[in-house]
C-alpha positions as YAML, in Angstrom:
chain: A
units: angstrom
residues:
- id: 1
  name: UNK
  ca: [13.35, -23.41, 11.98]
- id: 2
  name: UNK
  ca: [10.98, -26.27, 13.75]
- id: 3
  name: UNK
  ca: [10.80, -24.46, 16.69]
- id: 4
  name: UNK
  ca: [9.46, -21.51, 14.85]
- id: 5
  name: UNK
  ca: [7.19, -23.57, 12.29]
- id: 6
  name: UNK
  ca: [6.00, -26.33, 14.43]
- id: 7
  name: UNK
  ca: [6.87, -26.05, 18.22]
- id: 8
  name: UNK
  ca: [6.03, -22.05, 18.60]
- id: 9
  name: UNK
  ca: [2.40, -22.42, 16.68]
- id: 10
  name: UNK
  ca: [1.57, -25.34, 19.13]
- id: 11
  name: UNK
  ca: [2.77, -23.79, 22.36]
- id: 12
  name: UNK
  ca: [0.74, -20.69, 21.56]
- id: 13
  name: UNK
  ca: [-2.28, -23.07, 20.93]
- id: 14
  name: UNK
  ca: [-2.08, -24.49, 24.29]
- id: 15
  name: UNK
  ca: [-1.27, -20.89, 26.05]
- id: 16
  name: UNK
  ca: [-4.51, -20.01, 24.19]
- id: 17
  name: UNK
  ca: [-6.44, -23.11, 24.77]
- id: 18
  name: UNK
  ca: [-5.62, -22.61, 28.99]
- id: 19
  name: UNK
  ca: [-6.90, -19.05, 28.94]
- id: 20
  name: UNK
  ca: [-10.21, -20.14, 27.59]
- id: 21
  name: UNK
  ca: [-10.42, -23.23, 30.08]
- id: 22
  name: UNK
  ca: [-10.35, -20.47, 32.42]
- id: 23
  name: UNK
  ca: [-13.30, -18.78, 30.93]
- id: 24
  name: UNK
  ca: [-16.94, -19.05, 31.01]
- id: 25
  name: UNK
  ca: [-19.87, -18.01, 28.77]
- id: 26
  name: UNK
  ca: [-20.88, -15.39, 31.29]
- id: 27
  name: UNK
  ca: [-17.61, -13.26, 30.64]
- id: 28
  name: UNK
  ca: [-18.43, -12.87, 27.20]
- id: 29
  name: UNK
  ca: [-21.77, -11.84, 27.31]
- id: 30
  name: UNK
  ca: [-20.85, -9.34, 29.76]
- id: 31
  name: UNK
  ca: [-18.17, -7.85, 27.17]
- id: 32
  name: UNK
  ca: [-21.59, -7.81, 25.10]
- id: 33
  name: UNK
  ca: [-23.27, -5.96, 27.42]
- id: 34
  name: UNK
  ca: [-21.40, -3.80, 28.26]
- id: 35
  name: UNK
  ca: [-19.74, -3.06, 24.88]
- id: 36
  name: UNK
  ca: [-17.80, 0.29, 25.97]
- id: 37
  name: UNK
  ca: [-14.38, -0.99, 26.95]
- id: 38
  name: UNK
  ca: [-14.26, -3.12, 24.04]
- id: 39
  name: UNK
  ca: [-15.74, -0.16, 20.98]
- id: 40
  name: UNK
  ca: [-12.99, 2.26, 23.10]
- id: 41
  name: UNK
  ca: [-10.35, -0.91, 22.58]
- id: 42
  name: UNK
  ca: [-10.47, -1.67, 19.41]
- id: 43
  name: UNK
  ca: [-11.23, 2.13, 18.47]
- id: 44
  name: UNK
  ca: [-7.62, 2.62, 19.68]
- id: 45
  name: UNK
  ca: [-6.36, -0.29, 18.42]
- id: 46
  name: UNK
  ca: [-7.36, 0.02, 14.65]
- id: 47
  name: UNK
  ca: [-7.20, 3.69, 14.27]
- id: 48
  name: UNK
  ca: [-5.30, 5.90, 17.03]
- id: 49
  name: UNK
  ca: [-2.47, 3.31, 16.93]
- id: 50
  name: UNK
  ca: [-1.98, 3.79, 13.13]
- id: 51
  name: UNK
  ca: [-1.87, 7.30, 13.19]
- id: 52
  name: UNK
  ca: [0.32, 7.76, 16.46]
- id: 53
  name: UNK
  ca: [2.65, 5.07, 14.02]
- id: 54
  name: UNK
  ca: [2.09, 7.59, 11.13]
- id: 55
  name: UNK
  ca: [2.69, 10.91, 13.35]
- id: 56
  name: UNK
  ca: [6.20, 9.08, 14.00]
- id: 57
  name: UNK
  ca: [6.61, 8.65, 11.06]
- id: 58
  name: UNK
  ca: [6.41, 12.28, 10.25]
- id: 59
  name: UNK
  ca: [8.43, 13.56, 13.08]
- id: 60
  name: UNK
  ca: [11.38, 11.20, 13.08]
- id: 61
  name: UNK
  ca: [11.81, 10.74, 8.88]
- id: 62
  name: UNK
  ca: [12.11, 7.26, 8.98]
- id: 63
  name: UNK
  ca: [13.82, 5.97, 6.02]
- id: 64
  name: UNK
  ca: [10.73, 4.18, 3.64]
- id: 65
  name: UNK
  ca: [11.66, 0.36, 4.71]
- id: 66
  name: UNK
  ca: [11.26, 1.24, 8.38]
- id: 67
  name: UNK
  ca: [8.27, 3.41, 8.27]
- id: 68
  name: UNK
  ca: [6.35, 0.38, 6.18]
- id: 69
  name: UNK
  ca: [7.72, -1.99, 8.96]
- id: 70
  name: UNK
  ca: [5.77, 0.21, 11.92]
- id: 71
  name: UNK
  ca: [2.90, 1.22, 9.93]
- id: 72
  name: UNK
  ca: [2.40, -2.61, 9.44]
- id: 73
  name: UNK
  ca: [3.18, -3.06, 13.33]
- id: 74
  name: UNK
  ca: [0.77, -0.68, 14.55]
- id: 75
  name: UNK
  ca: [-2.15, -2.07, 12.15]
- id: 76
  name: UNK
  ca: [-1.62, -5.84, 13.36]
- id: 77
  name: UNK
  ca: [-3.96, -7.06, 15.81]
- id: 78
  name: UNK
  ca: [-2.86, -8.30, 19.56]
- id: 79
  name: UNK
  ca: [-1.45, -11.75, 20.12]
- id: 80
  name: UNK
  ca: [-1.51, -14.46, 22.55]
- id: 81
  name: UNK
  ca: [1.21, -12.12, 24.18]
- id: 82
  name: UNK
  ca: [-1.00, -9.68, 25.07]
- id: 83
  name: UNK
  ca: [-4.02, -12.30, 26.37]
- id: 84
  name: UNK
  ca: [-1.20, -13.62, 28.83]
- id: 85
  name: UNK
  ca: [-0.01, -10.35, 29.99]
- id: 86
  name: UNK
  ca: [-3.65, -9.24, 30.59]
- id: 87
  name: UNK
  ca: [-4.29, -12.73, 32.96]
- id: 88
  name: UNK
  ca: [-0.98, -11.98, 34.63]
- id: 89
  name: UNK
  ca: [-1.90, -8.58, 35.45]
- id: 90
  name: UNK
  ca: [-5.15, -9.84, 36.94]
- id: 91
  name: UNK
  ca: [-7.10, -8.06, 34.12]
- id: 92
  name: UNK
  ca: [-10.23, -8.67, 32.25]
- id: 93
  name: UNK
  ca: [-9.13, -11.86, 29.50]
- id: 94
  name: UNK
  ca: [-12.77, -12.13, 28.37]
- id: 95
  name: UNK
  ca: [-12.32, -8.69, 26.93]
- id: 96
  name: UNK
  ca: [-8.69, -8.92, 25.62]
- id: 97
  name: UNK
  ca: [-9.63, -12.17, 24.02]
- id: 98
  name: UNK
  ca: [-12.06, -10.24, 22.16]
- id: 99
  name: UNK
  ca: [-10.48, -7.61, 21.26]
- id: 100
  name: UNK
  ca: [-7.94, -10.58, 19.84]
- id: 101
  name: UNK
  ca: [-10.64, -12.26, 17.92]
- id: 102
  name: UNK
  ca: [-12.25, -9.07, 16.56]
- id: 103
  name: UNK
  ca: [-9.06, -7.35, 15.34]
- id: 104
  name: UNK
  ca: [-7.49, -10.27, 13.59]
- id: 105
  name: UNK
  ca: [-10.95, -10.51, 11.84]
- id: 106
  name: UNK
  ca: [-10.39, -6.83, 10.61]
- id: 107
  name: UNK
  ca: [-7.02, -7.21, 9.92]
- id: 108
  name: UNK
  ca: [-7.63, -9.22, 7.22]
- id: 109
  name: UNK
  ca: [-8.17, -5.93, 5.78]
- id: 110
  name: UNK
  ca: [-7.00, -3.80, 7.12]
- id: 111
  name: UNK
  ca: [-3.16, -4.81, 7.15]
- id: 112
  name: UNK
  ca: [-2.77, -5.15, 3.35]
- id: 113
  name: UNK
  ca: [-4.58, -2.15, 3.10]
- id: 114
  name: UNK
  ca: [-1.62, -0.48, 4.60]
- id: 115
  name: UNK
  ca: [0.92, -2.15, 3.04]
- id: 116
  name: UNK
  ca: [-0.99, -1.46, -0.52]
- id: 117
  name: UNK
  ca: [-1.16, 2.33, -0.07]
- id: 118
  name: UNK
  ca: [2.18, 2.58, 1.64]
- id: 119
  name: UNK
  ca: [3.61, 0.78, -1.42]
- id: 120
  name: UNK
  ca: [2.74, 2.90, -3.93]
- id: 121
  name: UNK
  ca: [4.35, 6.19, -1.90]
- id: 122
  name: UNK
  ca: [8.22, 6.05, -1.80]
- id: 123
  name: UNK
  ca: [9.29, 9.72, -0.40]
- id: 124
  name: UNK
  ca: [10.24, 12.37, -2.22]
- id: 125
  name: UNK
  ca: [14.52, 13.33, -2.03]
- id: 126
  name: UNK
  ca: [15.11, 16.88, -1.21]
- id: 127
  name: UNK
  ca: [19.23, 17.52, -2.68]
- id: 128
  name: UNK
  ca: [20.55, 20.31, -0.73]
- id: 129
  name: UNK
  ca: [23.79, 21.38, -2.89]
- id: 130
  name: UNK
  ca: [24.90, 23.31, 0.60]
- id: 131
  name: UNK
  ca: [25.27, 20.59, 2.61]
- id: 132
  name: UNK
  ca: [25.43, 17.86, -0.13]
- id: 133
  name: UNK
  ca: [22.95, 15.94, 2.17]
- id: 134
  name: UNK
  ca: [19.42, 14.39, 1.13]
- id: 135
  name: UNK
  ca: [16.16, 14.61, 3.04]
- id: 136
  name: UNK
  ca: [13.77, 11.95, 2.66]
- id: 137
  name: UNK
  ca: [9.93, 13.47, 2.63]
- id: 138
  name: UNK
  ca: [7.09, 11.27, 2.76]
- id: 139
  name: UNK
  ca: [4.48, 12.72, 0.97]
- id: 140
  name: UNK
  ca: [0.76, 10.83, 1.06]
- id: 141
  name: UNK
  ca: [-0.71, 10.12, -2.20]
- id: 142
  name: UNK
  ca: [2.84, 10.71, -4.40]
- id: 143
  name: UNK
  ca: [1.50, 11.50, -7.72]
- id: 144
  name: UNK
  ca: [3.44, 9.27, -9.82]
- id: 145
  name: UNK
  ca: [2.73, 5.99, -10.61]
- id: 146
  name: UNK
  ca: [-0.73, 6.06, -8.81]
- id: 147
  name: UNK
  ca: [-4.14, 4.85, -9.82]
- id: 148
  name: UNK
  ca: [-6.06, 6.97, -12.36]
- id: 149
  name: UNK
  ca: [-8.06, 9.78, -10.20]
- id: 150
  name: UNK
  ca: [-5.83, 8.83, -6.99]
- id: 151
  name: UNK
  ca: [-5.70, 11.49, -4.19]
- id: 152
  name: UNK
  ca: [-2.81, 13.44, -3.26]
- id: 153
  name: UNK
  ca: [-1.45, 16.06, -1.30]
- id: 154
  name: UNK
  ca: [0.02, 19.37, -1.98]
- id: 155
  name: UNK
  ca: [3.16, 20.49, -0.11]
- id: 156
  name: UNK
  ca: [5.66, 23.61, -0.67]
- id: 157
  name: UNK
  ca: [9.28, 23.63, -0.33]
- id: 158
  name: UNK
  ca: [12.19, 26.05, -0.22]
- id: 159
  name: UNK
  ca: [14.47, 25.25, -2.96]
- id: 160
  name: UNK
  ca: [18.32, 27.11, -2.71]
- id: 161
  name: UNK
  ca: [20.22, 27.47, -5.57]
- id: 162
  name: UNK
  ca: [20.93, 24.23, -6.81]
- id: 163
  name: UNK
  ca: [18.78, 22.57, -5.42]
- id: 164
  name: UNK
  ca: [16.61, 19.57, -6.57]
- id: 165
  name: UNK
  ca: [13.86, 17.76, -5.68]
- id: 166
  name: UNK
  ca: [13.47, 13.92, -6.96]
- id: 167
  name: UNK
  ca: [10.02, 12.50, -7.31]
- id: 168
  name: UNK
  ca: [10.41, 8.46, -8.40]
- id: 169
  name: UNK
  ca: [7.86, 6.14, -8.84]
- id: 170
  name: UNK
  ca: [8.38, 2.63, -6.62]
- id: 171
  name: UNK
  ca: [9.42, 0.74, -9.85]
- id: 172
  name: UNK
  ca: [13.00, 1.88, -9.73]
- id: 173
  name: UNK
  ca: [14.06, 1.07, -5.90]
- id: 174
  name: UNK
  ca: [11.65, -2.18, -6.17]
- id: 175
  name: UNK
  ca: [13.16, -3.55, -9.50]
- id: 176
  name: UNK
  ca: [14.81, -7.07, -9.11]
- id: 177
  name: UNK
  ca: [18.50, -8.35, -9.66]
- id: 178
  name: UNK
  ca: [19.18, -11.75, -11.26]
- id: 179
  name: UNK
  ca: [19.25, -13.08, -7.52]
- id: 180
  name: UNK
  ca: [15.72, -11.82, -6.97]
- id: 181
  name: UNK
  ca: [16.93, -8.81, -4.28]
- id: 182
  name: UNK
  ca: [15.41, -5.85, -4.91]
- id: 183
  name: UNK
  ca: [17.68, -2.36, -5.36]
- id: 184
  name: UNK
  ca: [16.16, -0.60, -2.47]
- id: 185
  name: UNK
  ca: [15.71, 3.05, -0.95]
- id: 186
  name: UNK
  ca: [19.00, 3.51, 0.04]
- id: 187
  name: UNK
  ca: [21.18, 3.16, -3.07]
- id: 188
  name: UNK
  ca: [19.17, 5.26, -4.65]
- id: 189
  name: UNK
  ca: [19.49, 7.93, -1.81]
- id: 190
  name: UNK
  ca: [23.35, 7.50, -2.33]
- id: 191
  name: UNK
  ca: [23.13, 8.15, -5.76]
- id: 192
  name: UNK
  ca: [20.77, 11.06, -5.46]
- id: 193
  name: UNK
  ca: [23.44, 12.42, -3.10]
- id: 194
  name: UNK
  ca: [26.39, 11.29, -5.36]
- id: 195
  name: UNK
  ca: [25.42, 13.19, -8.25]
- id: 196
  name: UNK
  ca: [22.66, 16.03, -7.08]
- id: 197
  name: UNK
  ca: [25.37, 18.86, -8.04]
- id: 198
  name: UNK
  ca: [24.79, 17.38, -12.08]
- id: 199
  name: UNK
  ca: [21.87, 18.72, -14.09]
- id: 200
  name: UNK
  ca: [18.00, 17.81, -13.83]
- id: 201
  name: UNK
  ca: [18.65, 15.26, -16.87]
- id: 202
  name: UNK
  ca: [21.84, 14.51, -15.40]
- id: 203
  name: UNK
  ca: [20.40, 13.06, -12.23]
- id: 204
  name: UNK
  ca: [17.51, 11.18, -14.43]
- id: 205
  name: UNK
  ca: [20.24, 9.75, -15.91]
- id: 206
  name: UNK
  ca: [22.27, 8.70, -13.31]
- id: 207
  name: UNK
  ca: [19.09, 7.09, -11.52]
- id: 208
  name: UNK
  ca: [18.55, 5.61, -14.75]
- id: 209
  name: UNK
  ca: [21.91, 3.73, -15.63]
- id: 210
  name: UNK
  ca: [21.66, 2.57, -11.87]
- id: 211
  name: UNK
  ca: [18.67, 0.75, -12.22]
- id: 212
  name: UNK
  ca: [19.95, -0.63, -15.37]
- id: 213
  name: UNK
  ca: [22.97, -1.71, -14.09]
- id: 214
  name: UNK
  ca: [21.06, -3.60, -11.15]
- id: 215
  name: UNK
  ca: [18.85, -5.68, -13.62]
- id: 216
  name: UNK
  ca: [21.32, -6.12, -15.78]
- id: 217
  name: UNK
  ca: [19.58, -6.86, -18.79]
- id: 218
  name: UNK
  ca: [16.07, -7.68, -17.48]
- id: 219
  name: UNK
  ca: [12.95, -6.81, -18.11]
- id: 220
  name: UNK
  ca: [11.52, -4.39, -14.87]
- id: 221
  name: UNK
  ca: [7.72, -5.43, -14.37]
- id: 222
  name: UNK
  ca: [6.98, -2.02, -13.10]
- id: 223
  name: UNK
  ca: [7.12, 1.70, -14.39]
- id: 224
  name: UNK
  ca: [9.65, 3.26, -13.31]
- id: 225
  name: UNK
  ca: [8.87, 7.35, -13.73]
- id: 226
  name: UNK
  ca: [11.23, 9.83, -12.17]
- id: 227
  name: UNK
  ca: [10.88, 13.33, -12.07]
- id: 228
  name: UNK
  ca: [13.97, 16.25, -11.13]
- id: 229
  name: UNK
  ca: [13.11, 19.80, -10.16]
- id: 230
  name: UNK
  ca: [16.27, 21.66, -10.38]
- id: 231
  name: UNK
  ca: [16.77, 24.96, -9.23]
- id: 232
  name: UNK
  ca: [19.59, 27.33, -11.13]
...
């Protein structure tokens, strides 16, 4: 763990601290001056590279855990990594370096922002009684558990004959053991799948006695709000 806490912080200091001794003054100003490459930079940077993440997202269903984990990826600012690569590659450091400074400025904002309204929308669980399988739907703005006049979207989906849908609020998968884990997405995927075939209460109740049996006794800090469409 030193070379992570101590050793790593201090090498990238001096990586850092040789890229400016390679600098001047003048290669700044001239990012100033010519501020195009660095507005189209950090344009793609803080806002195509989220929504390329989020377009991934969509496409490949990414189970909650891992589509928080690239959303936060893609709004992080470059590193020292990428200032190196650039001088390697003969490119222009002044404006990397910039780019650098700028972003992590932002991301002091924009990051948690992210991770606050990713948070507070775990997907929605399609049941499929055909199959037995359960989709995973990630549906911006999730109604439930959301701040009073929140925004959210309205989608439509086929439902088959016993069929549900299962709308939870992130109190249930985020509720903590006597350990401190949390439950998680996936057991409560497995237990969606384990007992979809019961009735609409049936499944609240499952969902229910497995949160319960997690915490064992304690007290959840969150709401935990769960709703069951199911389709005769």
């Amino acid at each position: 763990m030193e070379i992570v806490t101590k050793i790593a912080p201090l090498a990238l200091a001096l990586i850092m601290l040789g890229l400016g001794l390679g600098l001047s003054v003048k290669d700044f100003t001239r990012v100033i001056r010519n501020p195009k490459d660095f507005l189209i930079g950090i344009t793609c940077q803080l806002i195509l590279l989220p929504i390329v993440a989020y377009i991934l997202v969509l496409i490949l269903r990414l189970p909650i855990e891992i589509a928080l984990g690239l959303m936060i990826i893609a709004a992080a600012p470059g590193g020292v990594t990428s200032n190196v690569l650039t001088k390697f590659a003969d490119g222009d450091v002044a404006l990397s370096i910039s780019l650098t400074a700028v972003g992590s400025l932002i991301s002091i904002i924009s990051v948690p922002f992210i991770v606050f309204t990713s948070a507070g929308m775990p997907p929605a669980y399609l049941y499929k009684h055909h199959s037995g399988e359960v989709d995973e739907i990630l549906i911006p703005g999730l109604p439930l558990g959301s701040m009073k006049k929140a925004d959210f979207d309205l989608h439509s989906f086929n439902l088959d004959s016993n069929d549900a849908l299962v709308l939870i609020s992130d109190g249930l998968p985020e509720c903590l053991n006597h350990e401190g884990e949390m439950l998680d997405y996936e057991p409560v995927k497995d237990c969606i799948a384990t007992n979809g075939d019961k009735s609409a209460q049936g499944i609240i109740d499952s969902l229910i006695n497995l949160g319960e049996e997690w915490m064992s006794g304690l007290m959840n800090d969150d709401d935990i709000t769960l709703v069951v469409i199911k389709k005769k």
